[in-house]
C-alpha positions as CSV (number, residue, x, y, z in Angstrom):
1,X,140.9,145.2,61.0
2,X,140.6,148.0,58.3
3,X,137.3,146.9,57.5
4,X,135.9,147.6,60.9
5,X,138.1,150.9,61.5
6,X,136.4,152.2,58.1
7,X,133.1,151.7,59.0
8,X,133.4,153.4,62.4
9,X,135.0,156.5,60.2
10,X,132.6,156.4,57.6
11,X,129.8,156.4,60.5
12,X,131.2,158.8,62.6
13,X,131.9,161.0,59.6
14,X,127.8,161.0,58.9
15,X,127.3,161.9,62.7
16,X,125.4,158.6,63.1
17,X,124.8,156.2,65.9
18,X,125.8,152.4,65.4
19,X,121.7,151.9,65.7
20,X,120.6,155.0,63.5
21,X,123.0,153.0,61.0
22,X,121.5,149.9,61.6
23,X,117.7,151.1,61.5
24,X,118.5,152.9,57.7
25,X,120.1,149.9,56.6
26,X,117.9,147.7,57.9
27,X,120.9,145.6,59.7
28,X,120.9,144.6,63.2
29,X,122.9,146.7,65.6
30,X,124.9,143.8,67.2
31,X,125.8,142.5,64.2
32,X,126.7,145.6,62.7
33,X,128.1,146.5,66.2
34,X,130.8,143.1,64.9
35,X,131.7,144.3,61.8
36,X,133.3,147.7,63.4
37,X,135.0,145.2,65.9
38,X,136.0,143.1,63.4
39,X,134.7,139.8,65.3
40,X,132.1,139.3,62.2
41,X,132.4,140.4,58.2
42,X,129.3,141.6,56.4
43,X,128.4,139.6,53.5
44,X,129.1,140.2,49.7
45,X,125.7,142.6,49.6
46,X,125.3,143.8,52.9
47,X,129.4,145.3,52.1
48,X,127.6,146.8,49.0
49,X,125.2,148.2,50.6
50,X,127.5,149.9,53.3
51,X,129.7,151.4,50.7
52,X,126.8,152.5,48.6
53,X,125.6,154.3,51.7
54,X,129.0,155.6,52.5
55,X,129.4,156.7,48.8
56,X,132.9,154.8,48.9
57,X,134.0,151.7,47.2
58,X,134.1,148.7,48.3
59,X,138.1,148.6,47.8
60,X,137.9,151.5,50.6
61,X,136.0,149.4,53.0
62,X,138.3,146.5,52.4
63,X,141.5,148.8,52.7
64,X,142.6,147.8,49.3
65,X,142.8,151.8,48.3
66,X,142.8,154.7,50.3
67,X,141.2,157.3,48.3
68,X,137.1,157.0,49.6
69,X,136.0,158.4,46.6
70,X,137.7,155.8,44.3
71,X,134.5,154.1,42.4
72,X,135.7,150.9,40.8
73,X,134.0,150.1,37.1
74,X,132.3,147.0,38.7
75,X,130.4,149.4,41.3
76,X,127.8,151.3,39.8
77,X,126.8,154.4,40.9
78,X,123.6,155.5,43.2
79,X,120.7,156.0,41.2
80,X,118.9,160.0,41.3
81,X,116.2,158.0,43.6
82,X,118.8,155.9,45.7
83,X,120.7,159.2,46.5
84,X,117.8,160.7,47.7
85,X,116.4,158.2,49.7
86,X,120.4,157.5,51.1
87,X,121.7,161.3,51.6
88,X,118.4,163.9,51.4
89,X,116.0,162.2,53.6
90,X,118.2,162.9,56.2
91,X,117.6,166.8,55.9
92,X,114.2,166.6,56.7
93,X,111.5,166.4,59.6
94,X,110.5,163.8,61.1
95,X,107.2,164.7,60.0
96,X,108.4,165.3,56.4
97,X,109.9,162.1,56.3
98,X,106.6,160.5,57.2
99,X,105.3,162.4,54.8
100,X,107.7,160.9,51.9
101,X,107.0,157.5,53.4
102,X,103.7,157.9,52.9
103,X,103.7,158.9,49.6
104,X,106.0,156.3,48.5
105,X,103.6,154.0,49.9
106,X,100.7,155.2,47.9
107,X,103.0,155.2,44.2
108,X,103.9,151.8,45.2
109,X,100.5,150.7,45.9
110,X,98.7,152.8,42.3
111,X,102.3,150.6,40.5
112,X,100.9,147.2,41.8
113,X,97.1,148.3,40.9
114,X,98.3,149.3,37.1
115,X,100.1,146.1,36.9
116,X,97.1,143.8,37.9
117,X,95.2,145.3,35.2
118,X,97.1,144.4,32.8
């Protein structure tokens, strides 16, 4: 059960409830709730997606290393944008981070007006 005693660690480590987890993630609590108890396994990319957010490999998760910070070639880095949204958000306000929602909203929404014009 490495898997599941990892992802408690890796949560705890971030000072995160199983639910604040499962809200950024978008994954729901129970299930993620099984994955730390070992009585489920995440899925190829829902695994990716918890050691991107961990900044960990996959191999860490799985228990087939123990160094967290071992990044296998297969596993590509965050992106500048994928950090912030993963890592920086968390710094700010609740009111800031409506903010930045909001404005990520409104460059989404001038990207799909460009693209119907052309």
């Amino acid at each position: 059960m490495i898997l599941g005693q990892r992802l408690k660690a890796c949560r705890k480590a971030k000072k995160l409830t199983q639910q604040e987890l499962s809200v950024r993630l978008s994954i729901n609590r129970s299930t993620y709730a099984k994955y730390e108890t070992g009585d489920n396994e995440p899925d190829n990319e829902t695994l990716q997606k918890l050691a991107d957010f961990f900044g960990v490999s996959v191999d860490y998760l799985l228990g087939r290393t123990d160094d967290p910070a071992t990044i296998n070639k297969s596993e590509r880095p965050l992106t500048e944008l994928e950090n912030l949204f993963f890592y920086e958000l968390d710094k700010l306000s609740e009111e800031d981070k409506k903010k930045a929602l909001e404005h990520v909203r409104y460059l989404r929404y001038l990207a799909e007006k460009e693209n119907k014009k052309t």
